[in-house]
C-alpha positions, 0 to 999 in steps of 0.5 A: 771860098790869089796869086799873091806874094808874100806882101800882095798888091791892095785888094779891093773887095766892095762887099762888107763882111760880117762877123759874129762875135757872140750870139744871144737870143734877144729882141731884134737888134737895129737893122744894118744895111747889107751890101750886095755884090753882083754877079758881074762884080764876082767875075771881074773879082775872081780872088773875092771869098764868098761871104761868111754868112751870119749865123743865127742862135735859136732853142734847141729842139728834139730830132723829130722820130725817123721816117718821112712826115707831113706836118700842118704847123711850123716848129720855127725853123729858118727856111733855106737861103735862095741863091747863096752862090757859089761860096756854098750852104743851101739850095733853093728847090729846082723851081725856085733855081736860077743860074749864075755867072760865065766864066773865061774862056777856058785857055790858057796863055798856050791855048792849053784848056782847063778843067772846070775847077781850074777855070772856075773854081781854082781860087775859092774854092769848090762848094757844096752847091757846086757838088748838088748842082752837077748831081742835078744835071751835069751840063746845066751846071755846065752851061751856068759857068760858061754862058749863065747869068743868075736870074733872081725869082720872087721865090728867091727873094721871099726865101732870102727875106724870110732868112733874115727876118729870122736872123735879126731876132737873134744875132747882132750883126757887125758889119767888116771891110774886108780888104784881101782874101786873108781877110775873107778867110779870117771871117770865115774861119771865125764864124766857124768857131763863134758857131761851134761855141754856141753848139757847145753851149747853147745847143744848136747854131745856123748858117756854120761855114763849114770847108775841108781838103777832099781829094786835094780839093779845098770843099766849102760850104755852109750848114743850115743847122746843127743841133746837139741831141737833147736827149740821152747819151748820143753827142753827135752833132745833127746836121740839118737842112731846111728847104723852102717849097712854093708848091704845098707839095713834097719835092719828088724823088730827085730833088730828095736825092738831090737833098740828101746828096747835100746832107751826106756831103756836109757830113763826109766834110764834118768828119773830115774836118773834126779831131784833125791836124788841119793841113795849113801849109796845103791851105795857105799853099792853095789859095797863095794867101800870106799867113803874115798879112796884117788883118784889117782892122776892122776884122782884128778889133772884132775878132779881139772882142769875140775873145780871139785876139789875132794880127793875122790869118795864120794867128786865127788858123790857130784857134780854128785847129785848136776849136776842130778837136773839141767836135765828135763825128757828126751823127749818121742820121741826117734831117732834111727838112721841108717848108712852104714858103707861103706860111713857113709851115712844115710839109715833111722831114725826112730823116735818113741814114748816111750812106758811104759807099754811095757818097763815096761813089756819086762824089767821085763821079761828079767830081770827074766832070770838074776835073776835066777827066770826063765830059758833062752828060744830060740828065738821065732819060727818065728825069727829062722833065727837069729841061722843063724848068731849064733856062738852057732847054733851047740851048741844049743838045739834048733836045736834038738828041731825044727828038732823034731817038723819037724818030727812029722809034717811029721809023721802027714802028712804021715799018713793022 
């Protein structure tokens, strides 16, 4: 997802962002160019919302049966989109990961420190990747805020060409100037409901920006699919998450945890967020964003021929508060699904079961660290392997730690 008053200073936001005003499925529209702010950018703009990521509008299919399957041919799923930042949505798997930006220097104007969500996240918001980053590795998240840097890998980039591939032939994108956080909101908030239009109607919908208060914590973050069943009498809404793999190899057991940590989040936001009087006051009080604050007028000519006519956040709030009621729960089955990035044919889908005693319980252990109510730890001994595939390995106290343990092993044995 400023310190602003009610009229705030002009904000300037190099990024064009896009709303969708309908969906169809058509041929391929006329390519438009998309502009890309860096990280270094995104630092400097600490008030920039995360951009709210086209969607795509694709026929609905039936749930694959439950369990965990290997397929030899893609049913034509988007893959994930690699290194979407910190605005939320899908992961990348560990192989494919590249860290991101520093940050501050995590003081005050007393010298008083922060936590991690006050420091990095107090003005946008805290996103589902930042959540799954934190459940990979406590302290590589840490290192990413304060000293990383994104690194692109070429699997980033295939995974990101291969998203947009599928999304030109499906979507007509209209590019925005977005010039104030109310308008990066109001984008946002009206992809969401242009996507659950096409859910209600067509069956299915992509990239939803989803966000809620958990804990007094605004949480953001964008679904990779949602389908509506297609058969029998359930209407709860599927989510889904699709991972792109370079290995034609299923991921091991942490990143699958990792993954359906990611689902149940979505989920736990989902219900959050339907059949609710969404907490405007708390969200406007948040962000200090003016509901009053006359749109860009690119944003409000394409809002009005979306059918949304609107002068100003607080106007599309409306019609997001009047779109969360029209959703049922989301269902308790989540689908994850797997894709090798080479051909895009289907590795696995493993469909699982929301847990949420355990949701409850990892969501308040991560967010602790965020909080500042407890340090970052390593990763846990018997998962070591991941500082293999970490840039900070060199960095990491964790290395001394171990070859510590290691020697008193040694010690122990060579005295006995």
């Amino acid at each position: 997802m400023t310190d602003s008053p009610p009229e705030p200073a002009p904000y300037k936001d190099p990024e064009h962002r896009r709303i969708l005003p309908h969906r169809r499925a058509a041929p391929p529209p006329e390519e438009i160019p998309i502009e890309i702010v860096s990280d270094d950018e995104m630092a400097l703009l600490e008030t920039a919302l995360a951009a709210a990521a086209a969607r795509v509008s694709l026929a609905g299919k039936a749930l694959s049966p439950p369990g965990f399957r290997r397929s030899a041919r893609s049913v034509g799923s988007v893959s994930a989109v690699s290194g979407r930042g910190p605005s939320g949505g899908s992961e990348s798997d560990f192989e494919d990961f590249g860290s991101h930006r520093g940050g501050p220097t995590g003081k005050d104007g007393e010298g008083e420190a922060r936590s991690l969500l006050e420091r990095f996240r107090r003005k946008k918001g805290l996103s589902v990747t930042d959540i799954t980053r934190t459940e990979w590795c406590e302290k590589q998240m840490e290192f990413d805020l304060l000293v990383g840097k994104r690194r692109t890998t070429k699997a980033m980039k295939a995974g990101t060409a291969r998203h947009e591939k599928l999304e030109q032939e499906v979507v007509k994108k209209v590019k925005v100037r977005v010039k104030s956080p109310e308008d990066s909101w109001a984008t946002r908030l009206m992809n969401f409901i242009t996507g659950v239009n096409q859910l209600l109607f067509e069956g299915l919908t992509r990239e939803l920006p989803i966000m809620c208060f958990l804990q007094d914590i605004c949480m953001v973050g964008v679904i990779d699919e949602v389908r509506m069943p297609v058969c029998g009498t359930e209407r709860n809404p599927i989510l889904v998450d699709i991972k792109t793999r370079v290995r034609n190899s299923l991921p091991a057991e942490p990143q699958r945890r990792n993954g359906r940590f990611q689902l149940m989040c979505y989920k736990h936001m989902w219900d959050l967020s339907v059949g609710k009087n969404f907490p405007s006051k708390q969200f406007f009080d948040y962000f200090n964003l003016n509901p009053l604050r006359i749109l860009s007028e690119d944003i409000r000519e394409n809002v009005a021929n979306a059918g949304f006519p609107a002068e100003n956040l607080d106007d599309i709030l409306r019609y997001y508060r009047n779109t969360c009621p029209m959703l049922p729960m989301a269902n308790d089955q989540l689908l994850l699904r797997y894709e090798l990035q080479k051909d895009h044919s289907v590795l696995g889908e493993d469909l699982f079961a929301y847990d949420p005693d355990w949701f409850e319980n990892e969501i308040g252990t991560r967010l602790e660290v965020w909080r500042g109510e407890r340090e970052a730890t390593y990763t846990p001994e018997q998962e070591r392997w991941k500082c293999s595939f970490c840039e900070y390995a060199s960095l990491c106290p964790v290395r001394d730690i171990d070859d510590a343990t290691s020697g008193s092993v040694d010690s122990r044995q060579g005295r006995t």
